[in-house]
C-alpha positions in Angstrom: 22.9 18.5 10.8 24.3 16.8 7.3 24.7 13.2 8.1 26.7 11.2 5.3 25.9 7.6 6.8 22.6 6.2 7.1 19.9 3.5 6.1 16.7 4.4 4.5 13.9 2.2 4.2 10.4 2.7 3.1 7.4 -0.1 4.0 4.5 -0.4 1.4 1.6 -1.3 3.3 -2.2 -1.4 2.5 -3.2 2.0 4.1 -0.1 3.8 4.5 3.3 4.2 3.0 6.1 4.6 6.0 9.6 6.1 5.1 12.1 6.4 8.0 16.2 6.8 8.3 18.3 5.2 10.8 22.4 5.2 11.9 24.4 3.6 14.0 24.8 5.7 17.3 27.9 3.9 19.3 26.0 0.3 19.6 22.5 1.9 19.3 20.4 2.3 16.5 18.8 5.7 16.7 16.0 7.2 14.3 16.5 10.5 12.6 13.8 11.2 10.2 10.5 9.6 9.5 7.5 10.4 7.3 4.0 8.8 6.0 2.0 9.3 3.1 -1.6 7.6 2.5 -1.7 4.1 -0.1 -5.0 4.6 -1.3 -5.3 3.6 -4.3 -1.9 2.6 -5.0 -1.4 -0.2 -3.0 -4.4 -3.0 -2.7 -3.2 -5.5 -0.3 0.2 -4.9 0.1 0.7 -5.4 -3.5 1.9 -2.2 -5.9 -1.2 -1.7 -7.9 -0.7 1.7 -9.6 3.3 2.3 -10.4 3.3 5.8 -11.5 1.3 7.1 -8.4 3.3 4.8 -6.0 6.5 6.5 -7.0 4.5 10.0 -7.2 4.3 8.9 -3.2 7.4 7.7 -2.6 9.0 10.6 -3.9 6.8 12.9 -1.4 7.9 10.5 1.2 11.7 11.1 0.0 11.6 15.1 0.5 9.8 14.8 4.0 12.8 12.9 5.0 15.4 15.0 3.4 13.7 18.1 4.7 14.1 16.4 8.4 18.0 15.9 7.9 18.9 19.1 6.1 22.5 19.1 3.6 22.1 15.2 3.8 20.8 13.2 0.9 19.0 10.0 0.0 20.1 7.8 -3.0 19.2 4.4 -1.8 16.6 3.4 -0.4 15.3 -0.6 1.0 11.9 -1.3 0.2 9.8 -3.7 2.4 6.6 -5.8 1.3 4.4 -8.3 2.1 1.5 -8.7 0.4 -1.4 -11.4 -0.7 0.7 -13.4 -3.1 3.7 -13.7 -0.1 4.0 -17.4 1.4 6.5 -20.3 2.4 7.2 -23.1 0.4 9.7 -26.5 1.9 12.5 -27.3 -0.2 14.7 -30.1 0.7 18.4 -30.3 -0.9 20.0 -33.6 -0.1 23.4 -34.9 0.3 24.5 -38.5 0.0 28.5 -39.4 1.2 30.5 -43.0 -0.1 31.6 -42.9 3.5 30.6 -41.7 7.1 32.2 -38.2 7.2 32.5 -35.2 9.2 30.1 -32.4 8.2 31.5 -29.0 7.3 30.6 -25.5 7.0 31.7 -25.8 3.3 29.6 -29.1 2.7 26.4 -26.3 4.2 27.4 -23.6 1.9 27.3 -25.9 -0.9 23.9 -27.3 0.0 22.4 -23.8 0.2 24.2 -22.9 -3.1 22.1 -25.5 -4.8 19.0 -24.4 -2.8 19.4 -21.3 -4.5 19.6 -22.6 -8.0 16.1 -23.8 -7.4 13.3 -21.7 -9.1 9.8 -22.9 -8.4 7.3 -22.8 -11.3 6.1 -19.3 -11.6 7.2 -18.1 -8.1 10.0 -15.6 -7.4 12.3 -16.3 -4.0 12.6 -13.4 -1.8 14.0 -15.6 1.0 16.0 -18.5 2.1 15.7 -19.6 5.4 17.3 -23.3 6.9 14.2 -24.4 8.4 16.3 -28.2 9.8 19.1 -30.2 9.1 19.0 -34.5 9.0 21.5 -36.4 9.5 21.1 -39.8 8.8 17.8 -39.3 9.9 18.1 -37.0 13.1 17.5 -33.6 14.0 20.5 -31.4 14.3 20.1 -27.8 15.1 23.8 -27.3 14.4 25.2 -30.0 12.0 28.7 -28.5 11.4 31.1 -30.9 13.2 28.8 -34.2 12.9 29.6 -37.5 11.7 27.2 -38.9 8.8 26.4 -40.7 5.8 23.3 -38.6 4.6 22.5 -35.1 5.4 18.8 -33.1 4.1 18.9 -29.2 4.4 14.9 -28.6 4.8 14.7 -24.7 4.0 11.9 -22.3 3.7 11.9 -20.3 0.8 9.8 -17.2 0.9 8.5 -16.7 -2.4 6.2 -14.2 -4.5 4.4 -13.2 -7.8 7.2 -12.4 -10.0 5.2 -9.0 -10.1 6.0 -7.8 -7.0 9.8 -7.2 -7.4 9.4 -6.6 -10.8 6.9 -3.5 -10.0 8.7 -2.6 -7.2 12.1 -2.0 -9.1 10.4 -0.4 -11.6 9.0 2.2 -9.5 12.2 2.9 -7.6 14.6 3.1 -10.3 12.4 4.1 -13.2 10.4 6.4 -12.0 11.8 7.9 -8.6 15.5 6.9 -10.0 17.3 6.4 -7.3 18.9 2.7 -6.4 17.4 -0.3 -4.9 19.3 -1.5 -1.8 16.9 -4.1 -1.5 13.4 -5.9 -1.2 12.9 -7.1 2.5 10.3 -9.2 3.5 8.6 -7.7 5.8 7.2 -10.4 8.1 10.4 -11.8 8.4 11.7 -8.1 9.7 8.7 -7.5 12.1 9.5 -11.0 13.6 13.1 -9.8 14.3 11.6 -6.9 16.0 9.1 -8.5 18.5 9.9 -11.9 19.0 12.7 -13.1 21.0 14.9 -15.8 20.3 14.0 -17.6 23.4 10.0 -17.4 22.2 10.7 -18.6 18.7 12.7 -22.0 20.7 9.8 -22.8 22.3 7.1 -21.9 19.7 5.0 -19.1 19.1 2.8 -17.7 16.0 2.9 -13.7 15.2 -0.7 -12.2 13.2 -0.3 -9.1 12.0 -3.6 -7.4 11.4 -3.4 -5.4 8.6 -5.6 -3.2 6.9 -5.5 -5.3 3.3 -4.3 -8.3 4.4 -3.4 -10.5 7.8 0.1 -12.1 7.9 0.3 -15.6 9.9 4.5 -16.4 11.1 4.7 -19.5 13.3 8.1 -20.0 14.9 9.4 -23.5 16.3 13.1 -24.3 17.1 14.2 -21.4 16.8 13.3 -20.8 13.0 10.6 -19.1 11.2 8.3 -22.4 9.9 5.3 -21.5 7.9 4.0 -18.0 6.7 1.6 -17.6 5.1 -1.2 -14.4 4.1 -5.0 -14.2 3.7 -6.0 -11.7 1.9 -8.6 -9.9 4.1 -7.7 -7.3 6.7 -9.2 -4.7 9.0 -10.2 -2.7 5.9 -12.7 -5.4 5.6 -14.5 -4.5 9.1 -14.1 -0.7 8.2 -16.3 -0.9 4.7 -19.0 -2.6 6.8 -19.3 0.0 9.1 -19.3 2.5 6.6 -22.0 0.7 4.5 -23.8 0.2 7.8 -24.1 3.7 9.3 -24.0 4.6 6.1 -21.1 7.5 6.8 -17.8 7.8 4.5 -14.8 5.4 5.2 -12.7 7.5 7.2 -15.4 8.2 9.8 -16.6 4.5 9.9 -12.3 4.2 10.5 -12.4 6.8 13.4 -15.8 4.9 14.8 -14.1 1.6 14.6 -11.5 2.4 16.7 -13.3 4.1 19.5 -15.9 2.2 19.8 -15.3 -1.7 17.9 -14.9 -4.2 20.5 -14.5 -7.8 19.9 -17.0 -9.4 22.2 -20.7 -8.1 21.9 -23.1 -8.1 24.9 -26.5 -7.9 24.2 -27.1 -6.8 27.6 -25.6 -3.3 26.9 -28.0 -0.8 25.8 -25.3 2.3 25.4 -25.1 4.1 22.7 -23.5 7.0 21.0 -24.2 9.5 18.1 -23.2 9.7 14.8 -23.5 12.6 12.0 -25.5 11.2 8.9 -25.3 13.6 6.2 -29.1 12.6 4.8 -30.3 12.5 8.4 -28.3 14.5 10.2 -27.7 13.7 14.1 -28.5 9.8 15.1 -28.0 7.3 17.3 -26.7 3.9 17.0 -27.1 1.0 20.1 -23.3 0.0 20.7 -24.3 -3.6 21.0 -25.7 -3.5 17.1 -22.7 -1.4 15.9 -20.6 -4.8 17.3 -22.6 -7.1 15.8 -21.1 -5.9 12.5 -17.6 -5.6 13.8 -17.6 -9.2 15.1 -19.1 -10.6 12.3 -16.3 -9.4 9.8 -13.9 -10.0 12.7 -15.2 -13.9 13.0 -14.7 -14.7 9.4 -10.9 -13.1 9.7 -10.3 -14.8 12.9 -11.9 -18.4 11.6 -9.4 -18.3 8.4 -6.7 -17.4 10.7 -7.2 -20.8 13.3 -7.6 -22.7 10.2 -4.0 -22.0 8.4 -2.3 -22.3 12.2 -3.7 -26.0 12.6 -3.1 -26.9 9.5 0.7 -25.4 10.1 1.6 -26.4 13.6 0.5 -28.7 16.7 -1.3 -25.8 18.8 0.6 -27.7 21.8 4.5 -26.6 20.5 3.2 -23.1 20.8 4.8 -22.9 24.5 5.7 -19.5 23.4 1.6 -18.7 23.1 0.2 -15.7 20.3 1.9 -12.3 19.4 -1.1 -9.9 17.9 0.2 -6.5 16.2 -1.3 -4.6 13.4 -3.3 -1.5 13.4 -6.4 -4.0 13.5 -5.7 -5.6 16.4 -6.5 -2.8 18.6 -9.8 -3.7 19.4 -11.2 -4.3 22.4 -11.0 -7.9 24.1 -9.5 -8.8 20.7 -6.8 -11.2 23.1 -9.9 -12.3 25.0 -11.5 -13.9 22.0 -8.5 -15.7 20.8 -7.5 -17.1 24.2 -11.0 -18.5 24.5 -10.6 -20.6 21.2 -6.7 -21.4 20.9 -6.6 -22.0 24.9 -3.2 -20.6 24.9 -1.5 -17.0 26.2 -2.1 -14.0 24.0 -0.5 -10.4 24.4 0.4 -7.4 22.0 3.9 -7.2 20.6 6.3 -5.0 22.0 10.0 -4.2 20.8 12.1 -7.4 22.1 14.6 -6.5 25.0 18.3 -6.4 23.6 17.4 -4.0 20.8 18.8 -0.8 21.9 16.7 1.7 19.6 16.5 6.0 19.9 14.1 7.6 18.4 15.1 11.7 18.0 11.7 12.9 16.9 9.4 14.1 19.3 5.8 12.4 19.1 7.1 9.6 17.2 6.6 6.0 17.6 7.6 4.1 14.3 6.2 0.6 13.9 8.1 -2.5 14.3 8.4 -3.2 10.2 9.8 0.0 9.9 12.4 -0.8 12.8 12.8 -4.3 11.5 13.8 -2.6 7.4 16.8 -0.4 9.1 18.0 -3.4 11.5 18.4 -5.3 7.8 19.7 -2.6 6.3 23.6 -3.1 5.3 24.5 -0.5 2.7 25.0 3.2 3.2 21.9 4.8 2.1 23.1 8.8 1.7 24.9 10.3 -1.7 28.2 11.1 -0.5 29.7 14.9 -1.8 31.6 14.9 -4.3 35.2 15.4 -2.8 35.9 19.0 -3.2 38.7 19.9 -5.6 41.8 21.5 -3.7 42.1 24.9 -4.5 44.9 26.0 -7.6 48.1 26.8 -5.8 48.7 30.7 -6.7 51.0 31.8 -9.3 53.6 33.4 -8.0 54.0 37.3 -8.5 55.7 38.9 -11.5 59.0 40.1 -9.7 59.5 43.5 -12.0 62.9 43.6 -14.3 65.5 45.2 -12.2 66.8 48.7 -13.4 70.4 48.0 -14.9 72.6 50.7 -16.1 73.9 48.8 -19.9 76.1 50.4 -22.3 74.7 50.1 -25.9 76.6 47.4 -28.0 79.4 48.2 -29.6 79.1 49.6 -33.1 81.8 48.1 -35.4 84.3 50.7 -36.7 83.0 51.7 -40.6 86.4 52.5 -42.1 86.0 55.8 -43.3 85.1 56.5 -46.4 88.2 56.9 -49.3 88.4 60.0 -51.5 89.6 59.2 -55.3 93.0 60.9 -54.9 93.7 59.5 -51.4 93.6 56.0 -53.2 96.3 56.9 -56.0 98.3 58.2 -53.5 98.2 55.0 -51.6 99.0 53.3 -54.9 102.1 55.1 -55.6 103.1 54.7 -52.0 103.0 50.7 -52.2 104.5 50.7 -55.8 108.2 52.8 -54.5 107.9 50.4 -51.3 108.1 47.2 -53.6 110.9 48.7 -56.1 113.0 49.5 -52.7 112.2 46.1 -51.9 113.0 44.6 -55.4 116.8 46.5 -55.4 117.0 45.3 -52.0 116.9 41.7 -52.7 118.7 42.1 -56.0 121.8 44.0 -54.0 122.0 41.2 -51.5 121.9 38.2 -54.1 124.4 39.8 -56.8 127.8 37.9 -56.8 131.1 40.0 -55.8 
């Protein structure tokens, strides 16, 4: 089926590119085409390292999803990121009135307008988000209609190496040439997905374990607070296992994630077998395989409690901790952070009120990937070129009629004079006159 409106997005994360398409189905957004390629080696923590080779991808990416909605196709394309160099930085814009006055939605716009002339020193903004409003020195959630003399906008301005768009639209519209719809942040996009409005009133942080990097969002009143990323991820944990059992990094990956756990006992003396290509068949104690895992895992974790205390009160989290990320599915993983942080932990899951369809059988796409199509705003497809309407037809030859004419006249030719006819003539004329002559002379004579 050719569809001629859709979003397209594609995520650039550490291990994996993800490319999906979207509509709008009667209120419900329903997923029609998705597709992964590996990052290896062209993303390093959520960053584009090698252009030419991430647009090589992309393109891939691109036909899988064309292929999956046939006569329909793509020529725009949103492009989320995260990435090391991704944080939030306070900006304050201040205005000061010669009288008490009434606040106004066009007294806001106007503060955010100069928020957005702000460029800080060798950062590029990705984001503006009002973090609180002050008026006259109090919290308002919702200052339009307010009475005041001073009002500060406190926003949070999500900001970047100017690299990152700069390589990004390079690699989209140089190289795969198609257009840019736009560079979504994708922390922001996976918070849309799983938190809920009534969690980020209260207070919550989201961690996203990634595979280059882990992503810290802490929510409080209602509005995204601090973000930050440190740049180590579950890739980390993956190289030491590989190093350790000495086995390539896409076993050590299959290992980790059958048998990593987050707590260790010492106690257990299981263990399971491996295939060393030196040494053939081995075993390795489960407890020592953990040991290695946790120990990565700690240093993560210990970063990780360190940003969030330095961000937010741990006791405004009423919300608790949201975990995601393909490294957070280890074992007792929400065990371990419950029993330092002392507060509720559980895996993300799609927020109610999103009404989502996925039309691909076996296919579960990740919240970022959700989150880029729910930001989505412009139509994504190349729309035919209207087809010309068809010539109207000449109209038949209607064949001469068959019309009996006479030829035209032919003028009379007098015919031709013989010498002596013409002397004759002569003399004719010549008695005529004399008759006439004697004539005249007979009528005018006196008597």
């Amino acid at each position: 089926m050719a569809y001629t409106d859709f979003i397209a997005a594609i995520y650039l994360g550490t291990s994996r590119m993800t490319g999906i398409v979207g509509r709008n189905e009667a209120g419900t957004l329903a997923v029609i085409a998705y597709a992964t390629e590996t990052s290896a080696n062209c993303i390093v923590r959520g960053c584009v390292h090698n252009v030419k080779e991430t647009a090589f991808r992309i393109k891939k990416i691109l036909r899988n999803l064309e292929a999956k909605i046939p006569g329909s196709r793509i020529g725009k394309v949103y492009v989320g990121v995260g990435g090391q160099s991704i944080r939030s930085v306070e900006h304050t814009v201040s205005l000061s009135l010669k009288a008490e006055s009434i606040m106004t939605d066009e007294m806001l716009d106007n503060l955010y307008q100069e928020c957005e002339t702000y460029l800080p020193d060798g950062l590029d903004v990705l984001s503006i988000l009002p973090s609180a409003y002050y008026l006259d020195g109090r919290r308002e959630s919702q200052p339009a209609g307010i009475s005041c003399s001073r009002i500060e906008a406190r926003y949070n301005l999500i900001v970047a190496r100017p690299s990152v768009r700069r390589l990004i639209a390079k690699c989209i519209t140089e190289f795969v040439r198609i257009e840019l719809g736009g560079i979504l942040v994708s922390p922001l996009v996976l918070g849309d997905v799983v938190v809920s409005e009534g969690e980020k009133n209260r207070g919550c942080a989201l961690i996203d374990f990634g595979a280059g990097v882990t992503t810290l969002s802490v929510y409080k009143g209602g509005t995204l607070v601090y973000l930050c990323v440190i740049p180590l991820g579950g890739h980390l944990i993956t190289r030491d296992i590989a190093e350790f059992l000495k086995v390539g990094e896409a076993e050590a990956e299959h290992l980790k994630r059958n048998y990593g756990n987050a707590l260790v006992s010492e106690e257990d003396d299981s263990v399971f077998q491996i295939h060393q290509e030196q040494k053939g068949l081995m075993s390795v104690k489960l407890s020592d395989f953990n040991d290695v895992v946790t120990a990565r895992l700690q240093e993560i974790l210990e970063n990780v409690y360190d940003k969030l205390e330095q961000a937010v009160d741990l006791k405004a989290l009423q919300a608790g901790i949201i975990i995601t990320g393909k490294a957070a599915n280890l074992e007792n993983l929400t065990a371990v952070i419950y029993n330092r942080l002392k507060t509720d932990v559980r895996y993300a899951s799609i927020r109610e009120g999103l009404n989502i369809k996925v039309h691909l059988p076996d296919t579960s796409p990740d919240g970022i990937a959700l989150g880029l199509l729910l930001q989505g705003k412009e139509n994504c497809s190349v729309l035919p070129a209207p087809t010309p309407a068809p010539p109207a037809p000449n109209p038949a030859p209607v064949p001469p009629q068959s019309v009996e004419t006479s030829p035209p006249p032919t003028p009379e030719t007098p015919p031709a004079s013989t010498p002596g006819k013409k002397k004759k003539e002569k003399a004719w004329t010549k008695k005529i006159l004399d008759n006439v002559d004697k004539f005249a002379g007979d009528l005018f004579k006196e008597t």
